[in-house]
Each structure stands twice: as structure tokens, then as C-alpha cells.
C-alpha positions as CSV (number, residue, x, y, z in Angstrom):
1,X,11.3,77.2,-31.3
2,X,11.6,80.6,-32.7
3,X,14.0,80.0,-35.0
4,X,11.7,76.7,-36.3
5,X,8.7,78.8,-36.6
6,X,10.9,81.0,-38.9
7,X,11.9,78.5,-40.9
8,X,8.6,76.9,-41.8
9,X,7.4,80.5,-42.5
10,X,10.4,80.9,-44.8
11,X,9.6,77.7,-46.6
12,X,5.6,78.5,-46.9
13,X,6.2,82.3,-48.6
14,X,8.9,80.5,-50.9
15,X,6.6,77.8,-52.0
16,X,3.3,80.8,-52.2
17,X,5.5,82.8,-54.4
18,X,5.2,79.8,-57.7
19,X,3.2,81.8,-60.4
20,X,1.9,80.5,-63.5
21,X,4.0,80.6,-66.3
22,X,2.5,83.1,-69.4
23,X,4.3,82.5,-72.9
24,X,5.7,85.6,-74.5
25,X,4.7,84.6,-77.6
26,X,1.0,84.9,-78.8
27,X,0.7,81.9,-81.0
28,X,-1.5,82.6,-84.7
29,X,-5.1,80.7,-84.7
30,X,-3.7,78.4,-86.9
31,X,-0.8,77.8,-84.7
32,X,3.1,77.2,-85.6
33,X,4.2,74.7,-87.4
34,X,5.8,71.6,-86.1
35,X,8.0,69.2,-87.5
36,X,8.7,65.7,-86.5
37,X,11.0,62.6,-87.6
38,X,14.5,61.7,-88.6
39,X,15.6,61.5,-92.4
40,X,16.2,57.8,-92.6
41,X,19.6,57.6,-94.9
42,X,19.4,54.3,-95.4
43,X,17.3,51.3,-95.3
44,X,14.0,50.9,-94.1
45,X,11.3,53.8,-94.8
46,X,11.3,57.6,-93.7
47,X,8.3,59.0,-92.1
48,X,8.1,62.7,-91.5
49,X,5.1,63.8,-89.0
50,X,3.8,67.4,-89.4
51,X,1.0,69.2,-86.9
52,X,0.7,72.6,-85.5
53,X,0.9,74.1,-81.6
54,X,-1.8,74.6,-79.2
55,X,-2.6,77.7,-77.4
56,X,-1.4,76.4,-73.6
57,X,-5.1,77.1,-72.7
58,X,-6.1,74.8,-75.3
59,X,-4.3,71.6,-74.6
60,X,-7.2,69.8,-74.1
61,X,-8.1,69.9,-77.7
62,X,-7.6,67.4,-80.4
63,X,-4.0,67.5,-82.7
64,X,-4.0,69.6,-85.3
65,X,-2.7,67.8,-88.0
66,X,-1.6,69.3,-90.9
67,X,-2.7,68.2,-93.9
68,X,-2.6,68.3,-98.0
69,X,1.6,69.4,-97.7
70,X,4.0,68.2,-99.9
71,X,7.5,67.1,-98.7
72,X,10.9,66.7,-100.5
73,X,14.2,65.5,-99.4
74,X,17.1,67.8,-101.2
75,X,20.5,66.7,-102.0
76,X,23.3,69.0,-102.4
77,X,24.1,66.5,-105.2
78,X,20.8,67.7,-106.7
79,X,19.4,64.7,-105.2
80,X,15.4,64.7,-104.9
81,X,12.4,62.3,-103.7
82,X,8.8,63.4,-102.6
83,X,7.3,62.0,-99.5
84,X,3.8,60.3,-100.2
85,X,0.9,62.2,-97.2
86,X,-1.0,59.3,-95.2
87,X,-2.7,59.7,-92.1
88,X,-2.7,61.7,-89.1
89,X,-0.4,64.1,-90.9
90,X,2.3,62.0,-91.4
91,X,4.1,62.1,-95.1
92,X,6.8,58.9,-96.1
93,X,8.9,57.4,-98.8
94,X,10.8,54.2,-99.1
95,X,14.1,53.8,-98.6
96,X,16.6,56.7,-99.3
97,X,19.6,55.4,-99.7
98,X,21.7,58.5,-99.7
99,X,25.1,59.2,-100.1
100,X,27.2,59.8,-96.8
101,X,29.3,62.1,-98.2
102,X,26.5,64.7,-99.5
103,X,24.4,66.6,-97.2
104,X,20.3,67.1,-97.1
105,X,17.7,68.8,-96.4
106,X,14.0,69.4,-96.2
107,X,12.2,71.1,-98.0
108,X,8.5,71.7,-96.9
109,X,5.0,73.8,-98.8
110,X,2.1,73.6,-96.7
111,X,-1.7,74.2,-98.0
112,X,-1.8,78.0,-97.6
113,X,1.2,78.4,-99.9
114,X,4.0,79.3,-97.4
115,X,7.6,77.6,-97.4
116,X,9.7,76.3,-95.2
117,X,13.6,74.8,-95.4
118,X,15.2,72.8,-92.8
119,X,19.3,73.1,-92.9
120,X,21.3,71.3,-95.0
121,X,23.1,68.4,-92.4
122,X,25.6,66.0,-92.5
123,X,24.5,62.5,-92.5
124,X,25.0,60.9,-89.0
125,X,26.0,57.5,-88.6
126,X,24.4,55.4,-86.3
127,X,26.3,52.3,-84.8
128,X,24.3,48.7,-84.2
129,X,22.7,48.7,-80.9
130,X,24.7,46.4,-78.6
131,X,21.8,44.7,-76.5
132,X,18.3,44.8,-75.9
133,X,18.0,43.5,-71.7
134,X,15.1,43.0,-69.4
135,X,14.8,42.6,-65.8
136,X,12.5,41.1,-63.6
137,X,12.2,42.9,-60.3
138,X,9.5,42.9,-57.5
139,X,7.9,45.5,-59.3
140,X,7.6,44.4,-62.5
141,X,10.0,44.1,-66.0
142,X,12.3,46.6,-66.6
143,X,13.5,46.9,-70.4
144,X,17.1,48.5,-71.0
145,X,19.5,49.1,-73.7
146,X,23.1,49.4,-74.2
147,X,25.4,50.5,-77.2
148,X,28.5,51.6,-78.2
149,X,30.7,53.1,-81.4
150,X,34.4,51.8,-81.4
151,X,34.9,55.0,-83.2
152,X,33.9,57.6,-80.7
153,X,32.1,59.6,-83.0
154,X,28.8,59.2,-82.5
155,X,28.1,60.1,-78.6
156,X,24.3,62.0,-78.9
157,X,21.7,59.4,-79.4
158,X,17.9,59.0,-79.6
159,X,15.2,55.9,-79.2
160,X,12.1,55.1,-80.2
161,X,10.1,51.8,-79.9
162,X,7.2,49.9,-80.7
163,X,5.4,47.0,-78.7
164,X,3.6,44.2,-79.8
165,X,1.7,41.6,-77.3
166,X,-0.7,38.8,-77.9
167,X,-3.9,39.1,-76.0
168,X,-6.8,36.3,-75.8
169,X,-10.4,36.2,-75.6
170,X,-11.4,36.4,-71.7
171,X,-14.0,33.3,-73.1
172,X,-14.2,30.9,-75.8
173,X,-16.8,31.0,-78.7
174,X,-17.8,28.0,-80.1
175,X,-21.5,29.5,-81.4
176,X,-22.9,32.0,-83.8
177,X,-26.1,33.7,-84.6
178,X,-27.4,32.9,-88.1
179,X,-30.2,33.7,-89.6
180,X,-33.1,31.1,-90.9
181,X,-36.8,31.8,-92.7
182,X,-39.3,30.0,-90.0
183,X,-42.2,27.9,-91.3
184,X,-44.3,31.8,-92.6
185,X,-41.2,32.1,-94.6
186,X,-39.9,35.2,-92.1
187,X,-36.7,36.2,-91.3
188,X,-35.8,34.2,-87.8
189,X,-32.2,34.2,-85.7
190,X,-30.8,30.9,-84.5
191,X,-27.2,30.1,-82.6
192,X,-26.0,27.5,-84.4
193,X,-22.1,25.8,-84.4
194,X,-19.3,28.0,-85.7
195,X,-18.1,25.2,-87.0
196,X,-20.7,22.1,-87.4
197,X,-17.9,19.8,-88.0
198,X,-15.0,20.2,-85.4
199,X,-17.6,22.1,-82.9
200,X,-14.2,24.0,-82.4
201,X,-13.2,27.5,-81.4
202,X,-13.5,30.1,-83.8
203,X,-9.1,31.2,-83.3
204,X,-10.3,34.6,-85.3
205,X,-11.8,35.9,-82.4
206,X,-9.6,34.3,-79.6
207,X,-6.2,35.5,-80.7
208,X,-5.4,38.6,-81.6
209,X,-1.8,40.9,-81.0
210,X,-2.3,44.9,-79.2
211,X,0.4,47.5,-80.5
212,X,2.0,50.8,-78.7
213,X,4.2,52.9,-79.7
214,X,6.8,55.0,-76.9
215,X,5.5,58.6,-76.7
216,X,8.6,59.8,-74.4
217,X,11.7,61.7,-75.6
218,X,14.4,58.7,-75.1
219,X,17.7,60.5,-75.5
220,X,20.9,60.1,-73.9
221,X,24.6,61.0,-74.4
222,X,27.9,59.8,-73.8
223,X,30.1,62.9,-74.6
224,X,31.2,63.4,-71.2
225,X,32.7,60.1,-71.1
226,X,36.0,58.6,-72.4
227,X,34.3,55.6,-74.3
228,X,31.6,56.3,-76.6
229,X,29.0,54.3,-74.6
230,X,25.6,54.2,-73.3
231,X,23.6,52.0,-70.8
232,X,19.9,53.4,-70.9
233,X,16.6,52.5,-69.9
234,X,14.0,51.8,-72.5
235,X,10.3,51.2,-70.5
236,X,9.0,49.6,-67.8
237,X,6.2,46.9,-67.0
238,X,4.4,46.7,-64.2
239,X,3.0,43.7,-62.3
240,X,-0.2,42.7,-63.8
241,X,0.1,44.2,-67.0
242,X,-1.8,42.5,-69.8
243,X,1.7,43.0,-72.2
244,X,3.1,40.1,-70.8
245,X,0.5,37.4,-70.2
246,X,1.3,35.5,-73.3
247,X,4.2,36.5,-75.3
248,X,5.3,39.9,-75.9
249,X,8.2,41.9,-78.5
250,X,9.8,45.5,-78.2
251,X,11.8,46.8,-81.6
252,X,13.9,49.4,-80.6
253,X,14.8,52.3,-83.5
254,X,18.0,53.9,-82.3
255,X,19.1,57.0,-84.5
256,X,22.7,59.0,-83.8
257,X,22.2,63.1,-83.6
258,X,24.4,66.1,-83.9
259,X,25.6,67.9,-80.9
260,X,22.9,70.5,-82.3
261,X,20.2,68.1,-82.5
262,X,20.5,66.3,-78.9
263,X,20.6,70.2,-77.5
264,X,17.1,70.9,-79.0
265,X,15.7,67.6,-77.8
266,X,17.2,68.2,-74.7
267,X,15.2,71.2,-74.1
268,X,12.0,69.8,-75.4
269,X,12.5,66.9,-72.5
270,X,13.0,69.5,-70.0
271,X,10.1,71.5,-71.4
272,X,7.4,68.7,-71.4
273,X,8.7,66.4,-68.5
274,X,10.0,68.7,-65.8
275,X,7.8,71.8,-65.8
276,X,5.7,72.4,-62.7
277,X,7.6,72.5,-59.4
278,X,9.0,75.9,-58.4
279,X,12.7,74.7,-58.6
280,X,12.3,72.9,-62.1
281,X,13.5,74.9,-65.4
282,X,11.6,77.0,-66.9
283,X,10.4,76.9,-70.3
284,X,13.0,77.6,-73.0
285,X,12.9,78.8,-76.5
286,X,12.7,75.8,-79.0
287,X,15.0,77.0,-82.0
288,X,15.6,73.9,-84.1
289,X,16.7,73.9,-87.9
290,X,13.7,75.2,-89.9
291,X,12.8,78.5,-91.0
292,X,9.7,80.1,-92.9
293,X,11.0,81.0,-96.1
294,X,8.8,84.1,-96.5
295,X,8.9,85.2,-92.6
296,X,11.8,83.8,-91.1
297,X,11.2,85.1,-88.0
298,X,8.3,82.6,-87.4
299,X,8.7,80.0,-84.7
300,X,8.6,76.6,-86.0
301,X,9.1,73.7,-84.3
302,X,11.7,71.2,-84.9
303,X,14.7,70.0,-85.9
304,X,15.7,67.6,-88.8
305,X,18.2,65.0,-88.3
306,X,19.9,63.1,-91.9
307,X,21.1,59.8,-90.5
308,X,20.9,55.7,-91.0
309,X,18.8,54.0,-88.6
310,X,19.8,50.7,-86.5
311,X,17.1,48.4,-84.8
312,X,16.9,45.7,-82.7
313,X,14.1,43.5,-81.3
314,X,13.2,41.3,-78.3
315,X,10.7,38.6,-77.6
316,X,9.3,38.1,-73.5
317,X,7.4,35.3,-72.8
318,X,5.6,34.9,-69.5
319,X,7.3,31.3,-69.3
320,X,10.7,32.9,-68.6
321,X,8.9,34.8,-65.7
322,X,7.8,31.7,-64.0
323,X,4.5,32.7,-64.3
324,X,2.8,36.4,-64.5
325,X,-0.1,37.5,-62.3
326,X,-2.5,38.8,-65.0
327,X,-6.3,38.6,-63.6
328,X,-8.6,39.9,-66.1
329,X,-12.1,41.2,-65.0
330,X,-14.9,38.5,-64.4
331,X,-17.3,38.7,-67.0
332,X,-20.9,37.5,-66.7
333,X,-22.4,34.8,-68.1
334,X,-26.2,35.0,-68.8
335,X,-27.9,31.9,-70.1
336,X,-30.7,32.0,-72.8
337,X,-33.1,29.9,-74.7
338,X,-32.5,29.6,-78.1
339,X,-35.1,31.3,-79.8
340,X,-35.2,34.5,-82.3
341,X,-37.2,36.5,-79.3
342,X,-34.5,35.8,-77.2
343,X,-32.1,36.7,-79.1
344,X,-33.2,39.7,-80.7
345,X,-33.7,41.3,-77.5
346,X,-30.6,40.4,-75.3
347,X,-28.0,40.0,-78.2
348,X,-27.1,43.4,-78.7
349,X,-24.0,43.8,-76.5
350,X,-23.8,39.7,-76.2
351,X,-21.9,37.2,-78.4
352,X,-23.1,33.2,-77.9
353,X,-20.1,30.9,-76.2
354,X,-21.3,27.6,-75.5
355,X,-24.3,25.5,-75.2
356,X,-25.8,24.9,-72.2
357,X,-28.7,22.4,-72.8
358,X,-29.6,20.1,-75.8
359,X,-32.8,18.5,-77.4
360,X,-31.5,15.7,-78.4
361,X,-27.6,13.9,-77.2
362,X,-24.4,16.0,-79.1
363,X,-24.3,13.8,-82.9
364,X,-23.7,15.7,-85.8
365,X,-25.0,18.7,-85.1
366,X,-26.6,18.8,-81.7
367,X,-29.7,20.9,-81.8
368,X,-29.0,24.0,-79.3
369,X,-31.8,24.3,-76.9
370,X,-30.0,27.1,-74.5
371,X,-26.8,28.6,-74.7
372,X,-24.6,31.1,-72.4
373,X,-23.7,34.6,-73.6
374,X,-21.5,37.6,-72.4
375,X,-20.3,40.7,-73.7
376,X,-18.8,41.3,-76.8
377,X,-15.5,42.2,-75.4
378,X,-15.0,39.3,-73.3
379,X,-15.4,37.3,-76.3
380,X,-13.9,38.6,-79.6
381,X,-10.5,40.1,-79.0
382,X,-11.0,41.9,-82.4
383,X,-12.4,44.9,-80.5
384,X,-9.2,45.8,-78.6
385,X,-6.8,44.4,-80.9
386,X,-6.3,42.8,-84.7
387,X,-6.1,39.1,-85.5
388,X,-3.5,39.7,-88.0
389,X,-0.8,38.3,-87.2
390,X,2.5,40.5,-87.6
391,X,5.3,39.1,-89.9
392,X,7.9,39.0,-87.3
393,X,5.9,37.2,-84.6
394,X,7.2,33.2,-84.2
């Protein structure tokens, strides 16, 4: 009993002795900069992302994008092209094309002036990603990937991946508010047919498609192994997710790294993902392959990778599930006599869906006495997604 007693105590003043972790470095206001993206050597467009670092008492606060840079990709060949800024500090250029046998750089000039170089690198070949797989377990879908280079040369990889999933209206619409002068010539509101002629559903507002994009470090390696091959697991879906009600896609990007490059992710991931038990790592420093032309002793953050990029996408549909259990939220229906007071003060948050009573039998048009109503986002599916449809969907 003695010895038990011991033990717990043992355990108790090793767990009490966890201490928060204080950064050695005292990060600028501005913060340091970071760099994000892979040099796309070949098809397809390259988009570089560029922010700055948080104080780790001020992760609560917005990104700090930063803005109004100018970007160039450098050739040893005396090669050149400029990266065009968009949003959310992200800078891109069509594709490169670049030559195999040349290595690159990056060369960045932020707002206040200073300067920064990335190294020049080789460009990495990236081999075609074998398969794109998905499981359905008792807890959901799980998505995996495998691939493989014949050549043994590649071994350090990287994913990324998009999603796209088609969503519908919780309930139809069939009815509109339009406006009408009454008999003192005044402006007057109405619900009326969205279309008079079919008395159909208006598809605009009833289909639309949701996006994500992954916002995990997907990395893995297969340089301890014989065969130059990986088996990896992309994301998982649990039961009930909205994502697979209808029909749903994944692309995954897969990009090929240097030895150098998989290292420094490597870190990040233990960094951001494993912090926060006494026996995980603690933080390390993040040296990538930038420096500040003017002060190269100032951090920055990240590490450019010169390399083609391979692809490869999926479609789920919830038929080849037998079925998915997706139960959206009830939403109330409130019924309403069609008249401008009416409507004016209850059609605020509330879109029109069908009629309820008539004046006279449905001909061509009926004339709407009552209708039902509920909120906006049961209705119009434009508020949580787009009703564009993408170019790749079937």
C-alpha cells in the first residue's frame, strides 16, 4: 500500500511540474514574415501566400496578411515572371513551365522596402498519385491515398486538398415578394408565383455546391523503406455530415519535397499538432530557406519548394453508401395572409414557399390568399453556399 501511495505521489509531482512554454524570441509589432506555397514548375497556376506571426498571447487575433508585396520567381537561366497580389495576401501567376534542369528561386520586397531571397533549389519531380480510396466504416467515410515512383527518387511528399459538396434548400420556394402600386397609386408588396407559368421551383435557390479547403500539414515519407511508396490517409467524414448527403468530390494536390523541405514541415507538424502534454516535443526552431536580405539574422518563416504538381480527384455519392443519415434541423413554418401589412412586418428574416389558401381554384395564375414562410436559410441555399456550378461537377 505504501509503495502504491508512492507511486501516485510520484506521478502527481511529475504531472504538477508542466510549465508554460515562454518563446525566446520577442517577436517585432509587425511580426515576422511568413511564407507559404510550393513553386508550381509546371502546369496549372502557382500561388504563393504571405502573412506575418502572432505574438502567442495574441492568437486570438485576426491574420495579418501582408499586403501591397511584389513577388518574382528567378531562374538561374535568367529566367523571370512576377506573381499578380489577390486576396487574403495571396500573390499567383499562370503556369511556369520551367526547365528541370535550372534551378529557382524567390525573390520577395515587401511594403516597407526590405528584401528577402529564398534559396536557389532544384526542381523536384512529383510522380502521379496512384489512387484516391474511401472507406465506409461504422463511424463514417474515411478518404486515403496511395502513390508510388518506380524510380525511387522522390520519397518526401506533401498533400493538400479541396472539397466540394452539393447542398439543397431544407424547403422549396415556389413564391416571391414583388412589389405592386395599390389603387392611391402607393407602393404595395404582394407574393406572387416565381414562375406564373410552370408554378415550378426556383433551382437558383435550391441547389447550390459548399467548398473547404484541408488546413492540416499532410506530409509523409517513404525513405525508410525499400520501395518508394506511400499509403496515407487524406480526411475523414463522420456520420451525419452534410458533405455527403447528395454527391460529394475531393481533388487531391500532391507535391514531391527535398529531404530539406519535409524536415521543416516536419517540425511545423510537431510544433502546431503535438504541443501541450508534458511528454510531447517541445517547440523547435523553424529555419526554412528564406533570409532578409538586409538583416539576415531575422526569423522568417518558411520554406520554398520548385516542383511539378500531380492531382487527382474523386466523386462520393450517398447512393454508393446505401443511404446516409443526414437530418437537417426542423425549420418552422409560419402561415400568413397575403397582404403588404403582413408582409412588411414578418418578412424580414422570412422567404414565401408555398401557398396555403386561394381565392379562386389554381388556373393561370391562382390568386394567393395565404402562403407559408420560414427563414431565409432554410430556403435559399445561396446563404451558405454558391449556385454556381463548378466546371468539373457531372
Amino acid at each position: 500500500m505504501k509503495k502504491a501511495c508512492l507511486y501516485f505521489l510520484y506521478v502527481f509531482l511529475l504531472l504538477s511540474c508542466k510549465e508554460r512554454y515562454i518563446s525566446p524570441y520577442q517577436s517585432p509589432e509587425s511580426g515576422y514574415l511568413v511564407v507559404e506555397g510550393i513553386v508550381n514548375s509546371g502546369q496549372g497556376s502557382t500561388t504563393i501566400k504571405l502573412s506575418r506571426t502572432k505574438k502567442l498571447e495574441n492568437q486570438q487575433e485576426q491574420v495579418i496578411y501582408e499586403r501591397r508585396a511584389s513577388i518574382k520567381v528567378e531562374g538561374e537561366n535568367n529566367f523571370s515572371r512576377d506573381l499578380v497580389e489577390g486576396a487574403n495576401g495571396q500573390y499567383s501567376t499562370t503556369s511556369l513551365n520551367l526547365n528541370p534542369a535550372v534551378r529557382y528561386r524567390l525573390r520577395i520586397r515587401t511594403a516597407n522596402g526590405k528584401e528577402y531571397l529564398s534559396a536557389f533549389s532544384a526542381v523536384q519531380y512529383t510522380p502521379q498519385i496512384d489512387s484516391v480510396t474511401w472507406t465506409l466504416g461504422s463511424e463514417g467515410v474515411q478518404i486515403n491515398l496511395t502513390t508510388s515512383n518506380p524510380l525511387n527518387n522522390t520519397r518526401y511528399y506533401q498533400w493538400e486538398y479541396n472539397e466540394t459538396w452539393e447542398i439543397t434548400s431544407q424547403n422549396v420556394s415556389m413564391l416571391k415578394i414583388q412589389v405592386y402600386k395599390d389603387r392611391n397609386n402607393r407602393d404595395s408588396l404582394s407574393v406572387a408565383y416565381r414562375d406564373p407559368i410552370t408554378f415550378g421551383i426556383d433551382s437558383s435557390i435550391y441547389k447550390c455546391w459548399q467548398f473547404n479547403a484541408s488546413n492540416q500539414l499532410l506530409i509523409s515519407s517513404s525513405a525508410k523503406l525499400e520501395k518508394d511508396f506511400v499509403s496515407a490517409p487524406v480526411t475523414f467524414i463522420p456520420n451525419g455530415s452534410e458533405k455527403l448527403r447528395h454527391l460529394y468530390s475531393i481533388n487531391v494536390r500532391q507535391y514531391g519535397l527535398s529531404k530539406e523541405a519535409y524536415e521543416f514541415l516536419e517540425k511545423i507538424k510537431k510544433n502546431t499538432e503535438q504541443l501541450g502534454s508534458l511528454f510531447d516535443a517541445q517547440p523547435g526552431e523553424l529555419k526554412g530557406n528564406i533570409v532578409c536580405v538586409s538583416n539576415p539574422s531575422e526569423p522568417v518563416v518558411g520554406f520554398v519548394t520548385i516542383g511539378n504538381v500531380t492531382e487527382k480527384r474523386i466523386f462520393i455519392s450517398s447512393t454508393q453508401l446505401g443511404g446516409w443519415n443526414f437530418f437537417p434541423v426542423p425549420c418552422d413554418v409560419v402561415t400568413l395572409p397575403n397582404n403588404s401589412d403582413s408582409i412588411i412586418k414578418r418578412m424580414s428574416d422570412l422567404i414565401p414557399t408555398l401557398p396555403s389558401t386561394y381565392v379562386t381554384p389554381p388556373t393561370t395564375p391562382p390568386i394567393i390568399a395565404s402562403f407559408e414562410a420560414v427563414r431565409n436559410v432554410c430556403v435559399d441555399c445561396t446563404i451558405r453556399g454558391t449556385n454556381v456550378k463548378p466546371n468539373y461537377w457531372p
